[in-house]
FIFI-996383 format. One record per residue (C-alpha): residue in one letter; x, y, z. Coordinates in steps of 0.02 Angstrom, whole numbers, padded with zeros to 5 digits, always signed. Example, Ala and Ser with C-alpha at 12.3 -4.5 7.8 and 13.67 -1.06 7.14 Angstrom:
BEGIN
A+00615-00225+00390S+00684-00053+00357
END
This chain:
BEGIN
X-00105+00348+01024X+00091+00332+01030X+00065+00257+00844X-00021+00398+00769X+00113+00522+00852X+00239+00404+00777X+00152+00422+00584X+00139+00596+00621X+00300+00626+00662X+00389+00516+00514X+00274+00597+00394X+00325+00786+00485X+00518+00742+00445X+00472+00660+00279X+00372+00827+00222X+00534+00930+00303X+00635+00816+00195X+00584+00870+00048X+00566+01056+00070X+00755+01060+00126X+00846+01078-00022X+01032+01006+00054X+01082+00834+00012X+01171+00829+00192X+00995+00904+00273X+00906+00754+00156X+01031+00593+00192X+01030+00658+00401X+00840+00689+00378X+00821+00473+00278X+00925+00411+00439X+00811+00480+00577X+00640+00436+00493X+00701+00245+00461X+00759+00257+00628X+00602+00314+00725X+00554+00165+00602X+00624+00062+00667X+00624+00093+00853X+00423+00101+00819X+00411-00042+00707X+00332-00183+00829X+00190-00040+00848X+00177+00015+00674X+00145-00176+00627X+00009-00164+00740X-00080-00026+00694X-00072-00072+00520X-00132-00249+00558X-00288-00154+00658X-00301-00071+00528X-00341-00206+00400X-00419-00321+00499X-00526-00215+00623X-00535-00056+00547X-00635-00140+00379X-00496-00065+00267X-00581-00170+00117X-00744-00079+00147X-00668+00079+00137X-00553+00067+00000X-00694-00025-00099X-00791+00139-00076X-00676+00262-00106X-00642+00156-00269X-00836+00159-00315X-00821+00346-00270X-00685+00386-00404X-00771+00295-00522X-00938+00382-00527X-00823+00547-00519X-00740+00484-00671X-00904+00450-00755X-00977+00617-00719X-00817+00710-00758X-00846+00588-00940X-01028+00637-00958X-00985+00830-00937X-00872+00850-01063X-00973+00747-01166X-01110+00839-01158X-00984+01014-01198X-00935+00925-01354
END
């Protein structure tokens, strides 16, 4: 649980990142997200290597990749039959 509010929160200052428009706001903003990286790094590692090994990451990304296929080949066969 303490991973995902970790992501969450590096992705929160990440997003607030780029909608602040200062440099200062931006370089401050860089520094505390590698920082929560790194104090959360030993748990990151882990999540992401639960991730891949138990959380069948291969099946998934196989199927999303079979999924934008046949989306592409529909999307293909619609405008082929407009034309």
């Amino acid at each position: 649980m303490e991973q995902i509010i970790a992501v969450i929160i590096i992705l929160a200052i990440i997003i607030g990142i780029i909608k602040v428009g200062s440099f200062l706001w931006r370089l401050i903003g860089i520094a505390f997200a590698l920082f929560l990286i790194w104090i959360y790094r030993e748990d990151l590692a882990n999540w992401f290597n639960t991730l891949t090994t138990d959380g069948n990451l291969h099946q998934w990304l196989s199927q999303a990749g079979t999924f934008v296929q046949q989306t592409v080949n529909q999307v293909g066969h619609w405008f082929s039959e407009r034309l």
